[in-house]
C-alpha positions in Angstrom: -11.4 -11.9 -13.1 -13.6 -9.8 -11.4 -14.9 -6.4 -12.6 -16.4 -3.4 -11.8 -16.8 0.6 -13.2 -14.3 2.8 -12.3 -15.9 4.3 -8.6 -13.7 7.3 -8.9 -16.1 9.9 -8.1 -16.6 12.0 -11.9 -15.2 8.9 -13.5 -17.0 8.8 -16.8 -16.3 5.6 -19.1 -12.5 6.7 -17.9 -12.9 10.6 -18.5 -13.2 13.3 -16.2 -14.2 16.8 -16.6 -11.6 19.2 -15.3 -13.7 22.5 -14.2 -10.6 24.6 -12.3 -11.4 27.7 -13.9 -7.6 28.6 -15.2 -7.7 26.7 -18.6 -11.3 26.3 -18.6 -13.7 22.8 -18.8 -11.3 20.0 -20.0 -11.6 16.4 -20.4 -8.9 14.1 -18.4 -8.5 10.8 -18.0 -8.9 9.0 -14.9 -6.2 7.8 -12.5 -7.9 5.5 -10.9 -8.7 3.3 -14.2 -5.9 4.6 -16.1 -8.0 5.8 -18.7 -10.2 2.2 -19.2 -13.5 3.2 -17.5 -13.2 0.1 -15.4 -11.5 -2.0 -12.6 -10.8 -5.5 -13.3 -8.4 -7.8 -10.6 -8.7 -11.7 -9.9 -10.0 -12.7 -6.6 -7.7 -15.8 -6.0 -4.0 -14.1 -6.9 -4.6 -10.5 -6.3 -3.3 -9.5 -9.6 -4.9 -5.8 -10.7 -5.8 -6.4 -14.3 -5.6 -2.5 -14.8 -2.3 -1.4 -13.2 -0.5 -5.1 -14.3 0.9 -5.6 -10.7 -1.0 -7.7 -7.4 -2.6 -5.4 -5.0 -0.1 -6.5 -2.3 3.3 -8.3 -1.0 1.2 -11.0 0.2 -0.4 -11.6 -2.7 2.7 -11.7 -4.9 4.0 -13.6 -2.0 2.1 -16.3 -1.9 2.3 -16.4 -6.2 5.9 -16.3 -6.3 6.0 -19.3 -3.8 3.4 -21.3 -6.1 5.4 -20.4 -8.8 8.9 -22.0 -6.8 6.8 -24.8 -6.2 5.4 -26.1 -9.1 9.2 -24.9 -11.2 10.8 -27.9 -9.0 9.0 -30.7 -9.5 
């Protein structure tokens, strides 16, 4: 798996702070690291270890198919 911090600009340990002025400074969590602080996805499949899904069709292509392939032997 590789991993990385979150590079959502503001992203702090998976916080943001929310100055918009209407409700004041608040603390939200971050969409791009769903709250973690971090990225984290595997290299060889393409699965995204944050969001629990591949990070495209042709990666869950090509798993699906090595999946098929080893189920019939």
């Amino acid at each position: 798996m590789s991993y990385r911090r979150c590079s959502c600009f503001g992203c702090d340990d998976g916080e943001y702070l929310d100055e918009d002025g209407i409700n004041g400074d608040e603390w939200m969590q971050c969409d791009e690291c769903c709250g973690l602080g971090y990225e984290e996805w595997c290299r060889e499949c393409g699965w995204d270890n944050v969001f629990k899904c591949f990070l495209s069709p042709k990666y869950k292509a090509a798993y699906e198919a090595k999946q098929a392939a080893t189920t019939q032997k």
